[in-house]
C-alpha positions, 0 to 999 in steps of 0.5 A: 107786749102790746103797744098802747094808743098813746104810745103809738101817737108819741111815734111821729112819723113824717113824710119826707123827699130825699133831696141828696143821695150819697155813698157811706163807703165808711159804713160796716154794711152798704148804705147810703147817706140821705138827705131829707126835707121834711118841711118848714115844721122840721125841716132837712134831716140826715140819715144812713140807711142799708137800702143799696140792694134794691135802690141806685142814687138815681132811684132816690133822687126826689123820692117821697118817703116816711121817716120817724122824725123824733128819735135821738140823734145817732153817731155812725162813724163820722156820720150822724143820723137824725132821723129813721127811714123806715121800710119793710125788711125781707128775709135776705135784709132787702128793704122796701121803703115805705112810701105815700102813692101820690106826692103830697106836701113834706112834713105830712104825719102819719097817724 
């Protein structure tokens, strides 16, 4: 089914920095828990996301990434999501982030 114009704008993703990175030892799969400023108009956002093969804390410390920002909030286990990190998924779950090639400012929509 093919996706509208107007249904694609209702999508609001935003640039993002993750600002804290912890482990989700309670998840069903690896994952992490992120911690996002998406700027002044948003603001911080959570999120778990299953990207422990390909990325350490370390890695994700500061880093910049695109995130859907207007989804319903998420209950996972103890744990709720309020944004969607997104990335490109490989054939074995690897997951890419995606991500804008220079730094630029948080809360940033992409469109």
């Amino acid at each position: 089914m093919d996706l509208t114009w107007s249904e694609f704008e209702r999508v609001e993703m935003r640039v993002g920095t993750i600002i804290q990175v912890d482990d989700f030892p309670e998840a069903r799969k690896p994952a992490y828990q992120l911690t996002i400023d998406f700027g002044t108009e948003i603001g911080i956002r959570k999120s778990s996301a299953q990207i422990t093969k390909r990325y350490s804390k370390e890695d994700l410390a500061n880093r910049q990434i695109v995130g859907v920002v207007n989804f319903p909030r998420k209950q996972i286990g103890k744990f709720m999501s309020e944004c969607l990190v997104i990335g490109a998924v490989g054939e074995d779950g690897d997951v890419i982030l995606l991500a804008p090639d220079f730094k630029i400012e948080n809360g940033l929509r992409i469109g």
